[in-house]
N, C-alpha and C positions, 0 to 999 in steps of 0.2 A: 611533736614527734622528736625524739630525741635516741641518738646513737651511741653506744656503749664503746668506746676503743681500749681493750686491752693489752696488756704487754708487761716485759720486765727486762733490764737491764742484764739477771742472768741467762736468760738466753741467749746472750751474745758471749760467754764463754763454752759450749758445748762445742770443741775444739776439733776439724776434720784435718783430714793429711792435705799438704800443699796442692793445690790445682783442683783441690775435690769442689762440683759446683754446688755442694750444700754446706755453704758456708755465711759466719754472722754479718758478710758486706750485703749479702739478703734485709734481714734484720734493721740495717742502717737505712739502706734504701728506703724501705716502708717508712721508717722512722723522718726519713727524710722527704719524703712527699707528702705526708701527713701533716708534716708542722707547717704545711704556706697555710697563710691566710683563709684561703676557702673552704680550711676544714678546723677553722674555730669554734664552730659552733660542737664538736667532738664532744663527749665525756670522757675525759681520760682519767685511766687507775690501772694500778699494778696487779699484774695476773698474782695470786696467790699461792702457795704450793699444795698444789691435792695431797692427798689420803691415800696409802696403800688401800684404802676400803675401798673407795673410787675406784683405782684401777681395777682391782678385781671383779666389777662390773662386770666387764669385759675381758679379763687376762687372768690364765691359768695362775694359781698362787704359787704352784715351784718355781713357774716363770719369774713371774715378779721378784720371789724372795732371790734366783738365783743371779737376779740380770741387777738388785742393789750387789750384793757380794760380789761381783765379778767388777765392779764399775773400781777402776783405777784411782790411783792417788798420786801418780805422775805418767807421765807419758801417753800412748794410746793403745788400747787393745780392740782386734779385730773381729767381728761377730759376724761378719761374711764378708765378699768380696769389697763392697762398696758401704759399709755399715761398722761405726769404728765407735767407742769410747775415751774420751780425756776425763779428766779431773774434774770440769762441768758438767757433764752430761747429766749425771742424776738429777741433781737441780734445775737444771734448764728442763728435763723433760717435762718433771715432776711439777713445773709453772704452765707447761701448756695444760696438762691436765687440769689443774686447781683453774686456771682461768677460761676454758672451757665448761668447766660447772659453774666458776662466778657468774660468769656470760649468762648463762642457764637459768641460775637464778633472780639475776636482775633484771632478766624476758618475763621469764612468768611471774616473779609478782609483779610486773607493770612499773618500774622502778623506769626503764627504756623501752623503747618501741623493738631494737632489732640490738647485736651486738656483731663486734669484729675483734677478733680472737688473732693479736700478731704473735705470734711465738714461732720458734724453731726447736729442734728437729721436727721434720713432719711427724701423723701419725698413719695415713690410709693403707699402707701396707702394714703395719703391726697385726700377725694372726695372734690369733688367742696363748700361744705358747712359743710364739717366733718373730725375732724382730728383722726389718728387708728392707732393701730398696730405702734407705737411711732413717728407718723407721723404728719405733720401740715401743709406744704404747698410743692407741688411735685415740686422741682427742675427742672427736667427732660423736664416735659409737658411745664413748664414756659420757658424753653429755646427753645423748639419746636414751641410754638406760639414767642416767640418775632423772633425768625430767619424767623418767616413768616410776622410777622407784621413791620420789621424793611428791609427785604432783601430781601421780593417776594418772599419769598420759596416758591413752588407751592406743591412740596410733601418730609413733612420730614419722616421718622423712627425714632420710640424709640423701642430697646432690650434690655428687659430685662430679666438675667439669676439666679437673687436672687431666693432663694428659696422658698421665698414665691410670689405669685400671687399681681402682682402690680391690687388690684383694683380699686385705684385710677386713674392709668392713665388711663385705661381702660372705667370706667365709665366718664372721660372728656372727653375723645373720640371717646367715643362710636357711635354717629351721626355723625365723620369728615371724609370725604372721602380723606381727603389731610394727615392724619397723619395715617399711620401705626403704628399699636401697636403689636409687637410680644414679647411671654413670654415661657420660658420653669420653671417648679419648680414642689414641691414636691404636689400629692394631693391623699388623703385627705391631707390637713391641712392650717391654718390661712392663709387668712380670709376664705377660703372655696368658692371662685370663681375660675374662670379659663378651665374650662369644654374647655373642643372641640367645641364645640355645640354653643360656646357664642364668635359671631363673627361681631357683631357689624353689623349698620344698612347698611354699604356699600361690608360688606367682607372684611374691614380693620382690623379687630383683628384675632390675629393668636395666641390661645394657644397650647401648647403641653405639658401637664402635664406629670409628670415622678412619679414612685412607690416609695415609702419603700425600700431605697436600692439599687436600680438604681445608678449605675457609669459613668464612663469616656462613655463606648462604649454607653451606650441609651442617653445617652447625647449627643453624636457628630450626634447621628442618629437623634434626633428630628431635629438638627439644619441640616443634611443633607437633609432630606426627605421632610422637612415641613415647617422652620423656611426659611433659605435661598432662596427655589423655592418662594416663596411667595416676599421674598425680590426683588428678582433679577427680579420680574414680575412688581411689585409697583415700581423701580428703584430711591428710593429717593435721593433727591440734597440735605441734611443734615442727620445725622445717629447721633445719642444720644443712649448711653449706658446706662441702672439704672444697675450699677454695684456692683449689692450683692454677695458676698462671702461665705452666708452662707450655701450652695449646699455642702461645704468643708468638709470630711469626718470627723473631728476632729468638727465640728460646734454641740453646744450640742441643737438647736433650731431645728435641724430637721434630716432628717434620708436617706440624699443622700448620697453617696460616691466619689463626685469628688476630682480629685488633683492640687496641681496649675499648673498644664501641661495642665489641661484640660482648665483651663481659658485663658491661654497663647492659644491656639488652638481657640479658639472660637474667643479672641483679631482679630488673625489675617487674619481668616475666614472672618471678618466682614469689618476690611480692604481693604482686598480685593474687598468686593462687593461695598464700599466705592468710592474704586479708582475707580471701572467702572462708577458708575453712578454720584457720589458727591465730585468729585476732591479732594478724599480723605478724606472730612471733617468730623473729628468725635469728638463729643464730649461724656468725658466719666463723671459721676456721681458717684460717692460712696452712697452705700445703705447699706444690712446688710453686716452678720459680724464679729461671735459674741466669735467665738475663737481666741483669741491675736496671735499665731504661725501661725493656718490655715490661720487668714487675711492677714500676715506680706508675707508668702509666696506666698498667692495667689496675692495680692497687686501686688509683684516683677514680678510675671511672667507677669501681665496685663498688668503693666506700659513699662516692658523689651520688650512684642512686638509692642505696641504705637510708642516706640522710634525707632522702624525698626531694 
């Protein structure tokens, strides 16, 4: 069994305003609890830079053409409140994409057992023609359609357990009866989707939002009660992770309590339903994030059950 670790060095130029917590000391972080010792057995390789064909998988094409044109050549430009542009960005996005397909690829031909996708900027908030919540094109969903468009996948899964409401993939999703979308996270809060209620036009979307303060136990319980039955009935032949850490009790963007025990738990919950139905293959994604300790630890525990 062997783990794929992805990454690239550009990602750590897609440049935010001072104080902003989606920033590349994220990137280093991972970078730097990955290289002890107990994660030598890694496969490590550089994320690649996707294909405007890739992105449009999943992303309107005026979008794409108009979000390269707009991408600066110094300084920073603003594409909403909290979602900004430097000089790296294009690059850097354009590596999470390419190394979410490589990930993709080197799962289904059996190259690796499972893969982990470090890259920045996130993507689970990117809608089809709109990028948010520091988001610009979803990684996650573009790996989920190329593993159908490239391998017949008939029904893949994306979960996600960041703390905020992926409504991006959600709303790409929304009409696909072949992609499962399940999310647990904190609500009220950013963007303010995620209800129970909002379950896409087949039954394919499965939220389970958590309170203010909510822990380890309502968290194993969404994914026992709700998250999982739901899974193991869809039985997907590919399983994609948007794996956000900012659920982490020490995380200052929102107001759950997990620990990285609980991520390690949920890794290998998902595993499991993996092997039964998808020969194991999982690909994982990095999302939020946003305390340098709580990532570093939760990181260790996701990666530590990936690698079995």
């Amino acid at each position: 069994m062997t783990t794929l670790l992805l990454s690239h060095p550009a990602c750590l130029n897609h440049a935010t305003p001072a104080g902003h917590p989606e920033r590349a000391d994220r990137l280093r972080a991972v970078k730097e609890v990955l290289s002890e010792e107990r994660f030598n057995a890694l496969v490590r390789s550089e994320a690649p830079e996707g294909s405007l064909d890739l992105v449009t998988l999943c992303h309107n094409e005026d979008y794409v053409t108009e979000l390269r044109h707009i991408a600066p050549d110094q300084g920073l430009i603003y594409l909403d409140g909290d979602t900004s542009m430097s000089p790296g960005t294009w690059e850097a996005v354009m590596r999470g994409v390419g190394g979410a397909v490589k990930a993709t690829e080197a799962v289904m031909n059996g190259e690796h057992s499972n893969a982990f996708v470090a890259v920045r900027p996130p993507g689970h908030h990117a809608e089809t023609a709109r990028p948010m919540g520091f988001c610009f094109f979803d990684n996650a969903a573009i790996a989920a359609r190329h593993a159908q468009r490239k391998y017949g996948i008939a029904r893949a899964a994306i979960v996600d357990f960041d703390v905020h409401h992926g409504n991006g993939t959600q709303e790409i999703f929304w009409s696909d009866k072949s992609v499962m979308y399940c999310s647990t996270h904190q609500m009220p809060l950013f963007p303010g989707t995620g209800a129970t209620g909002e379950r896409g036009e087949h039954d394919t979307i499965v939220n389970a939002p958590l309170a203010s303060e909510d822990g380890g136990a309502q968290f194993r319980a969404a994914f026992e009660r709700r998250i999982l039955p739901h899974l193991e009935k869809f039985a997907p032949e590919f399983l994609i992770i948007s794996a956000g850490f900012d659920a982490h009790y020490r995380d200052p963007l929102a107001s759950l309590n997990l620990k990285a025990e609980d991520f390690g738990w949920v890794t290998r919950k998902l595993m499991d339903l993996a092997d039964r139905s998808a020969g194991g293959r999982i690909v994982s994604v990095l999302e939020g994030g946003y305390d340098l300790q709580g990532l570093k630890e939760s990181v260790a525990a996701h990666v530590t059950a990936l690698m079995g």
